[in-house]
C-alpha positions as CSV (number, residue, x, y, z in Angstrom):
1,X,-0.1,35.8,20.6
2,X,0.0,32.8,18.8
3,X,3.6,33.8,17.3
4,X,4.9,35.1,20.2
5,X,4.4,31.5,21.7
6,X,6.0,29.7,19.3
7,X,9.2,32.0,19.1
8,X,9.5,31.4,22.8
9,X,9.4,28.2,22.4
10,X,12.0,27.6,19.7
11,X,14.4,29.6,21.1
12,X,13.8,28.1,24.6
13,X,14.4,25.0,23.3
14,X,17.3,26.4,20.8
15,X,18.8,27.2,24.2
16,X,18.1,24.2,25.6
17,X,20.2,22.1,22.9
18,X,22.8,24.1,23.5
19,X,23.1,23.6,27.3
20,X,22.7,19.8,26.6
21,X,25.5,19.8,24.0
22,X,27.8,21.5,26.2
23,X,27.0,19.4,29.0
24,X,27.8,16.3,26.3
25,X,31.3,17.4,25.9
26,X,31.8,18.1,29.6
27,X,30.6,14.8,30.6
28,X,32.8,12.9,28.2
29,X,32.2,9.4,26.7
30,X,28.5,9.4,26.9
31,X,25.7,10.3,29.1
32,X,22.6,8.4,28.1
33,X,20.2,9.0,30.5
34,X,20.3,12.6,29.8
35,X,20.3,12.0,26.2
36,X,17.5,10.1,26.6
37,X,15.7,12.5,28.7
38,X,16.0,14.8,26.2
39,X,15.0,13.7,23.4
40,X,11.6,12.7,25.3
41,X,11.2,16.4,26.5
42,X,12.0,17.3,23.1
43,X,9.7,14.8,21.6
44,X,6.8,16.4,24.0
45,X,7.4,19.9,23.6
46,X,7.3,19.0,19.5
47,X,3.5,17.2,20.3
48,X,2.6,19.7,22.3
49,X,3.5,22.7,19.5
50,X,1.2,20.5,16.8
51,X,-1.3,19.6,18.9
52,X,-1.8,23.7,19.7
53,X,-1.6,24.3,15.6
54,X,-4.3,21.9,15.1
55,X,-6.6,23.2,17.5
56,X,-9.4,24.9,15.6
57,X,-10.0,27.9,17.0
């Protein structure tokens, strides 16, 4: 279960990189509040992932 969760989540997020890239070069010069929205989600979603692999079980 444990590895089914975590490839879910890297490609999820894979996928989201991709969507926000795209939507980069749509939106032209430079949009920062989605860049830095991003990076904060990312930032969670990484916490989140070494919080659960730290978790004695």
């Amino acid at each position: 279960m444990l590895a089914s969760s975590k490839r879910m989540n890297s490609s999820s997020r894979s996928q989201i990189l991709l969507r926000w890239k795209s939507d980069k070069a749509q939106s032209g010069p430079y949009n920062v509040e989605k860049e830095i929205l991003t990076s904060r989600f990312l930032r969670d979603t990484e916490t989140c992932r070494q919080n659960f692999r730290n978790f004695p079980y």
